[in-house]
C-alpha positions in Angstrom: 9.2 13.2 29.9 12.5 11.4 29.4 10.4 8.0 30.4 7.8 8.9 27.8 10.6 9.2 25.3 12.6 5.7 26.7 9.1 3.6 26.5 8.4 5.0 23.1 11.7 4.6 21.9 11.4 0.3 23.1 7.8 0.5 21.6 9.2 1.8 18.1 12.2 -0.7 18.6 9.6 -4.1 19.2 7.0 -2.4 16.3 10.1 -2.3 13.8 11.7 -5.7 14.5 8.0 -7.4 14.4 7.8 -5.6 11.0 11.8 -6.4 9.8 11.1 -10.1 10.5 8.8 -10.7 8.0 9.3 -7.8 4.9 12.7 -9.2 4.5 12.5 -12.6 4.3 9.8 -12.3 1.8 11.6 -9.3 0.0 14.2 -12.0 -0.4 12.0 -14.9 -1.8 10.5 -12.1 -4.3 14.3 -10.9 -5.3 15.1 -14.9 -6.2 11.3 -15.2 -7.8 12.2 -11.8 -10.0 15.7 -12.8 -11.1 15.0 -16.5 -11.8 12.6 -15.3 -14.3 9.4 -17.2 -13.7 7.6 -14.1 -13.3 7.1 -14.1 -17.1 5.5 -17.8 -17.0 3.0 -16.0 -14.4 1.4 -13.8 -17.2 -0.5 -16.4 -18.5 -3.2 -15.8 -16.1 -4.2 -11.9 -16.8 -2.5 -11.7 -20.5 -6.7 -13.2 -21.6 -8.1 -10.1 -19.5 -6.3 -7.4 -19.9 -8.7 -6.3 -22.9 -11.3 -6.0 -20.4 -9.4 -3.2 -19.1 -8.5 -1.6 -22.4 -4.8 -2.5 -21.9 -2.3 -4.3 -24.3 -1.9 -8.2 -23.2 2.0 -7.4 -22.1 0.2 -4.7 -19.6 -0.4 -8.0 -17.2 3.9 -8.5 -16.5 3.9 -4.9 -15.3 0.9 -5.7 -13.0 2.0 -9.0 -11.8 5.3 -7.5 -11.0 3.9 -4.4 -9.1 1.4 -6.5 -7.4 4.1 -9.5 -6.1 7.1 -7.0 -5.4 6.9 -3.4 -5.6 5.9 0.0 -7.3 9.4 0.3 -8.5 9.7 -2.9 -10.0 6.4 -2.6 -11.8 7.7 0.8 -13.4 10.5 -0.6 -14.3 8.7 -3.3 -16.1 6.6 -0.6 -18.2 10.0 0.6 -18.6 10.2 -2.0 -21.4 6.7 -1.4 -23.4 5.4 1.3 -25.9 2.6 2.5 -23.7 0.1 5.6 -24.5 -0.9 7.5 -21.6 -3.9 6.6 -21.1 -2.9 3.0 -20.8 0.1 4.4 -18.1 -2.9 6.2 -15.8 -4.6 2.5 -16.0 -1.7 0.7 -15.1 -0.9 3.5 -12.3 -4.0 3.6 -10.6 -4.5 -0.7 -10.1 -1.1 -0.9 -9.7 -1.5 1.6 -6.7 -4.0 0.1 -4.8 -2.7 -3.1 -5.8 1.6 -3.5 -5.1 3.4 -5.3 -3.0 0.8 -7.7 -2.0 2.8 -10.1 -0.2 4.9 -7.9 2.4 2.1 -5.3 2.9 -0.4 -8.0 3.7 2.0 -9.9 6.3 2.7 -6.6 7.6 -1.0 -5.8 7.9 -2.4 -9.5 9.5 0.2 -8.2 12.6 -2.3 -5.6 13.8 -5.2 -8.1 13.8 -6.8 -8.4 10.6 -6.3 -11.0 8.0 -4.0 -10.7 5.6 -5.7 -12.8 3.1 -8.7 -11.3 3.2 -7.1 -7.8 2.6 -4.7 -8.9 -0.4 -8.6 -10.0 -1.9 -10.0 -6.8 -1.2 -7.6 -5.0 -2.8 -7.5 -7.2 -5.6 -11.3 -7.0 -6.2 -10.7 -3.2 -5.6 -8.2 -2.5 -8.4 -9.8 -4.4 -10.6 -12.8 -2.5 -9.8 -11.6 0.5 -10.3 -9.9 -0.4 -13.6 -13.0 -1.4 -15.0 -14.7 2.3 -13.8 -11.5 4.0 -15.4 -12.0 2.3 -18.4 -15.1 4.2 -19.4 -13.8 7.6 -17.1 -10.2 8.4 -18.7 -10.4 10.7 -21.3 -10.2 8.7 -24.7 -7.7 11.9 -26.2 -4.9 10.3 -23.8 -4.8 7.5 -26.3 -3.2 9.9 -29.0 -0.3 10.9 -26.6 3.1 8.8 -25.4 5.7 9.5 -23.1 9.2 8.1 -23.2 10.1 5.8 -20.5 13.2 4.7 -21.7 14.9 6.6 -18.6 13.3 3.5 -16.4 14.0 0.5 -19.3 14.9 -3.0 -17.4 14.4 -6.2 -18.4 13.0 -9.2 -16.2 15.7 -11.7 -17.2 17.8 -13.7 -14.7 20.9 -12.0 -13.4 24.4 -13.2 -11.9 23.5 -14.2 -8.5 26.2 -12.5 -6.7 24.9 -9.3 -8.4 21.6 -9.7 -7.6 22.5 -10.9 -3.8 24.9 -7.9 -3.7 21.9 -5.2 -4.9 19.2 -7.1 -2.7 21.8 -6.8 0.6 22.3 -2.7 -0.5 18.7 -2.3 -0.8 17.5 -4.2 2.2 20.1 -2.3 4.4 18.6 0.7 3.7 15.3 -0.6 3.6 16.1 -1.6 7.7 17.4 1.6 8.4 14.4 3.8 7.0 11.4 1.5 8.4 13.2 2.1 11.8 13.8 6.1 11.8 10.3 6.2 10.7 8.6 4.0 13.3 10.3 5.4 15.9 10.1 9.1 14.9 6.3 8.9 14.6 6.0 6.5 17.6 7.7 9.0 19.9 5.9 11.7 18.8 2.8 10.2 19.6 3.5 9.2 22.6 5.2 12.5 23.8 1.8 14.3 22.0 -0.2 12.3 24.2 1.7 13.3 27.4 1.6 16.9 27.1 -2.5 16.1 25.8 -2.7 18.1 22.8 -3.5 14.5 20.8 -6.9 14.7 21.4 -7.5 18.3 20.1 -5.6 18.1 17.0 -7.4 14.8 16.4 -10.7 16.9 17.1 -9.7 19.6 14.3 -8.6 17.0 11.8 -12.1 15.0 12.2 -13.9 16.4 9.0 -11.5 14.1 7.0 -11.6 11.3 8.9 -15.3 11.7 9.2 -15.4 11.9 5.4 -13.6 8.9 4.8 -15.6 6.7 7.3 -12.4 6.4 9.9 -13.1 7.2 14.0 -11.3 10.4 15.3 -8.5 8.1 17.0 -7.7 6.8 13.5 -6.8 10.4 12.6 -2.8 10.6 12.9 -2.3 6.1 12.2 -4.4 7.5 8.7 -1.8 10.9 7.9 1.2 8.2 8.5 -0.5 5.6 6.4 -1.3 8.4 4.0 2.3 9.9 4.2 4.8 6.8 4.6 2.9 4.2 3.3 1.1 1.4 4.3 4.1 -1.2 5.2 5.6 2.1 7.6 2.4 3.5 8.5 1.3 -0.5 9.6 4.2 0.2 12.2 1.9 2.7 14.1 -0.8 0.7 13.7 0.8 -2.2 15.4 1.9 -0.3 18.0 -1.4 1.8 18.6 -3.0 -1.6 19.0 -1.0 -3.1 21.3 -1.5 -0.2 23.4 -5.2 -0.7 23.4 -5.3 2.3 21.9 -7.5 1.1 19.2 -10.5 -1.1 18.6 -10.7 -4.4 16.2 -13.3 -1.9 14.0 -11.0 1.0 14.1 -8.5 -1.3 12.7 -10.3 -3.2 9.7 -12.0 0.1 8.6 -8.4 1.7 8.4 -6.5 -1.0 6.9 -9.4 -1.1 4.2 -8.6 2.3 3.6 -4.9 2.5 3.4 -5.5 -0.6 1.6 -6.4 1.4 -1.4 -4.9 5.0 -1.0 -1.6 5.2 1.0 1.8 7.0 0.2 -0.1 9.4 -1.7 3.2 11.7 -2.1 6.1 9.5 -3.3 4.1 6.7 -5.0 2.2 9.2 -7.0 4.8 11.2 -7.9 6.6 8.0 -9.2 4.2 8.0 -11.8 3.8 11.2 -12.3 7.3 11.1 -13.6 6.1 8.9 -16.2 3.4 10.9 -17.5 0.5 9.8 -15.6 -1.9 12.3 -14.7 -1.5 13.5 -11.0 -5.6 14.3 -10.8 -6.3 10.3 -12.5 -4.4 8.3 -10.0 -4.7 10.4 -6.9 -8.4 11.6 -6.9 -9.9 8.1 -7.9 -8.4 6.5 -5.4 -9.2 9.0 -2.7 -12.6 8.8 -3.7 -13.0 5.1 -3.8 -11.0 4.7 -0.2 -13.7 6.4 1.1 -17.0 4.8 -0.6 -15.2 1.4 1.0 -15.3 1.8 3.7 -18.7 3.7 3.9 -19.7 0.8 2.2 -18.4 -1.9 4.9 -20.1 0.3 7.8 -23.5 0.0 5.6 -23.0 -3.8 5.2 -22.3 -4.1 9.0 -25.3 -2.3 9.5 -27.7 -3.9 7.5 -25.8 -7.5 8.4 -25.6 -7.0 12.0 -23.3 -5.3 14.5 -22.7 -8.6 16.0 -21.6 -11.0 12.7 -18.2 -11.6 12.3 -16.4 -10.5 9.5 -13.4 -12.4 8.0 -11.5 -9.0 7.6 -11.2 -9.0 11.7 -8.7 -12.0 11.4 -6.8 -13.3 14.5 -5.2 -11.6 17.5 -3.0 -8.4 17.3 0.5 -9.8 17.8 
């Protein structure tokens, strides 16, 4: 038992530092991009859509923002507009399936499947499911507002120093929570798989992962995706795959489906705080994680078990 515990203790250890050395480097090169300012010049390429979506022409900042950095910042963005609520559940819901492109995807390409190709998917997802919202949100949301003057920011260059000093604060406890939870759920794992009581929970959890097109050894890397989120849960993944404890297809089919509904508890409930509607930005996406990947296992199917999709990417590293 106590080698079960030291082994998944130096698997949680080498899963966290692969993760560590690329989220914050790139969290770094996002902080500079964000306080320099040149976000704003990047609107220009979504301010000419943003009608197709129902949504005012400063809605693309917010989306930018949330797609290049984080949830947070994205709020914070929103922070600064007059926004009904029906415009803040259309913002939510694309914003969830499509934040933090650059870490998540890095993060993601480390258990074998390409990054690139999963930053597109969910791309062409959110925008996919904007454009299905747009005639599916109730039009009486219009009418209401909600005050988000609580989260009011602006994206304006800041005093270096300040900005280094917030970054460093936030990074630290960035590093600190990425590890408890890697190593938390890798132990247990590992210690569940010991005493062999994996295998029959996994069994009495397989109606939702049947449902949402996943294997039965997907079932607990899916909760942690679902719980943490997908840069945390990617930590199990990783690990899970170095173990040979997963397949290439097990892989792609999950990442494709934490692609577009992970964190469903804090993230949500971010924008719940803001007046979005818990049922429009949580049911949705549920629904459309699933139809994904049902629809990649039909595509395979009809295709060819044998043809090799770009989403496999390289090797798991």
């Amino acid at each position: 038992m106590r080698d079960v515990i030291y082994q998944g203790l130096l698997k949680g250890l080498r899963t966290a530092w692969s993760i560590l050395v690329i989220m914050i480097p790139i969290s770094f090169g996002m902080t500079l991009l964000k306080s320099s300012g040149w976000l704003e010049y990047l609107t220009w390429i979504l301010d000419p859509v943003m009608s197709i979506f129902g949504l005012p022409a400063e809605a693309s900042l917010a989306l930018i923002v949330g797609a290049l950095i984080n949830i947070y910042a994205g709020i914070a963005v929103m922070g600064t507009m007059h926004l009904d609520l029906w415009s803040i559940n259309m913002i939510a819901v694309m914003m969830l399936i499509c934040h933090n492109l650059v870490v998540e995807s890095a993060v993601q390409s480390k258990t074998g499947v390409s990054g690139i190709f999963m930053t597109v998917f969910r791309i062409i997802a959110a925008v996919s499911m904007g454009l299905c919202l747009r005639f599916l949100l109730p039009e009486g949301l219009r009418l209401e507002h909600w005050n988000l003057g609580g989260v009011q920011t602006t994206i304006q260059a800041q005093h270096w120093q300040g900005m280094l000093l917030i970054w460093a604060g936030d990074t630290s406890v960035l590093i600190l929570k990425v590890i408890l939870i890697i190593l938390s759920v890798t132990i247990f794992i590992d210690v569940m798989r010991f005493f062999k009581v994996l295998e029959p929970v996994s069994f009495a959890l397989r109606p939702f992962t049947f449902v949402n097109g996943l294997p039965q050894k997907a079932t607990f890397m899916w909760m942690a995706g679902l719980v943490f989120g997908l840069a945390y849960g990617s930590g199990l993944l990783i690990a899970e795959a170095r173990a040979g404890h997963m397949d290439r297809d097990s892989l792609v089919r999950l990442n494709m489906s934490l692609g577009i509904n992970h964190a469903i508890i804090e993230d949500t409930l971010l924008f719940v705080a803001i007046g979005a509607s818990f049922f429009w930005i949580l049911v949705p996406r549920m629904l459309a994680a699933a139809l994904a990947v049902w629809g990649f296992i039909l595509i395979r199917l009809i295709m060819g078990t044998f043809y090799k999709f770009p989403w496999s990417g390289g090797h798991i590293r």
